[in-house]
C-alpha positions in Angstrom: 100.8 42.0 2.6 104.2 41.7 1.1 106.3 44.7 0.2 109.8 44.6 -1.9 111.4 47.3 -2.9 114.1 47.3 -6.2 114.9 49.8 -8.3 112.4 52.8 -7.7 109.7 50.8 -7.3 107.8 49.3 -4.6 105.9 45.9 -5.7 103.0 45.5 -3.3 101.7 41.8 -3.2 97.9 42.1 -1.5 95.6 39.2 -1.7 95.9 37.8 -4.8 96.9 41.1 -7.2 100.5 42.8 -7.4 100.8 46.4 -7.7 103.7 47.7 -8.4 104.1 51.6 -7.6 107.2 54.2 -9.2 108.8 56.5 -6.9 111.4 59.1 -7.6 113.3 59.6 -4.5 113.8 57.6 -1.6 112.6 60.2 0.5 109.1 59.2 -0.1 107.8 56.1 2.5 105.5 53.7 1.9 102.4 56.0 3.0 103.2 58.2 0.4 103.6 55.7 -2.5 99.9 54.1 -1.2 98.7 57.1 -1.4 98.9 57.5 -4.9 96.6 54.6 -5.5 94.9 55.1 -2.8 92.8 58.0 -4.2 89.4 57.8 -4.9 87.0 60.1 -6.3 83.4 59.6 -6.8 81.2 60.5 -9.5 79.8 63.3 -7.2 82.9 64.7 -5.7 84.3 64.4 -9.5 81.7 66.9 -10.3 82.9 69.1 -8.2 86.7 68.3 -8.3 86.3 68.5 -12.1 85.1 72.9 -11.6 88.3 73.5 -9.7 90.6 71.8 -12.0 88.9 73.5 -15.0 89.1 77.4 -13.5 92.8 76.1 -12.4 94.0 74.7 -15.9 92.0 76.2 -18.3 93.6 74.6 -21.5 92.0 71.4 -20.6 89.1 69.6 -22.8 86.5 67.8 -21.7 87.8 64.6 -23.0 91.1 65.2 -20.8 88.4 65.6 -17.5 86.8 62.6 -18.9 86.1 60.2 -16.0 84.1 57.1 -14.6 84.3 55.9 -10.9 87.1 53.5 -10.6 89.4 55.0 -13.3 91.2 57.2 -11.1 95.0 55.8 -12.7 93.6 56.8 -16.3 92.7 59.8 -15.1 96.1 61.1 -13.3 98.3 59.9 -16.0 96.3 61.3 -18.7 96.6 64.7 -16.8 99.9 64.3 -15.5 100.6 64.2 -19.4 98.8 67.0 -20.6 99.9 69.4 -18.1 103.6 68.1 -18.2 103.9 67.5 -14.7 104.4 64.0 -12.6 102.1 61.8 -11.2 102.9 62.9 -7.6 101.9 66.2 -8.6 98.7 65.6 -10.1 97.7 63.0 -7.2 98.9 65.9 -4.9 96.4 68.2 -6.4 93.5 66.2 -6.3 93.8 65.5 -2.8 94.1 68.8 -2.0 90.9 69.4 -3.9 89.2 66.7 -2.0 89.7 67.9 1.4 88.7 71.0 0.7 85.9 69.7 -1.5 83.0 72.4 -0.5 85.5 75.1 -1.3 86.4 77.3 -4.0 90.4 76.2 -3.5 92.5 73.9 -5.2 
């Protein structure tokens, strides 16, 4: 794994695909920017996920909660839009949701 950093953005070489990661501050380390991408939601825990997030943002559709395992960028940058917030914020959320999955919280 190769990392180079220029310009707010980390560019993450990793077998044979580049990913290339926007952060704001240079406060954040490397965990932090993998763990944007590193999310993952299954279908199951979307179900779930996808209660909290409605009772917490109730002006969202259905379309904007649309979502198929493995679409998990799609999915924070079309929220991260319609709530006007970043995508740190929105990945920040949906962790939170997944740890406390069996809970009411988000």
């Amino acid at each position: 794994m190769v990392i180079a950093f220029s310009n707010n953005r980390a560019n993450i070489v990793k077998g044979n695909g580049i990913k290339t990661f926007k952060f704001l501050k240079l406060k954040h380390n490397f965990v932090e920017i993998l763990a944007m991408q590193d999310l993952k939601i299954s279908n199951k825990d979307w179900e779930r996920l996808k209660l909290k997030v409605q009772r917490k943002y109730i002006n969202l559709s259905d379309d904007d909660l649309a979502y198929q395992e493995g679409q998990e960028s799609e999915l924070i940058d079309r929220l991260a839009a319609r709530l006007k917030r970043d995508r740190e914020y929105v990945v920040f959320t949906l962790q939170k949701g997944l740890v406390n999955i069996d809970t009411n919280r988000l």
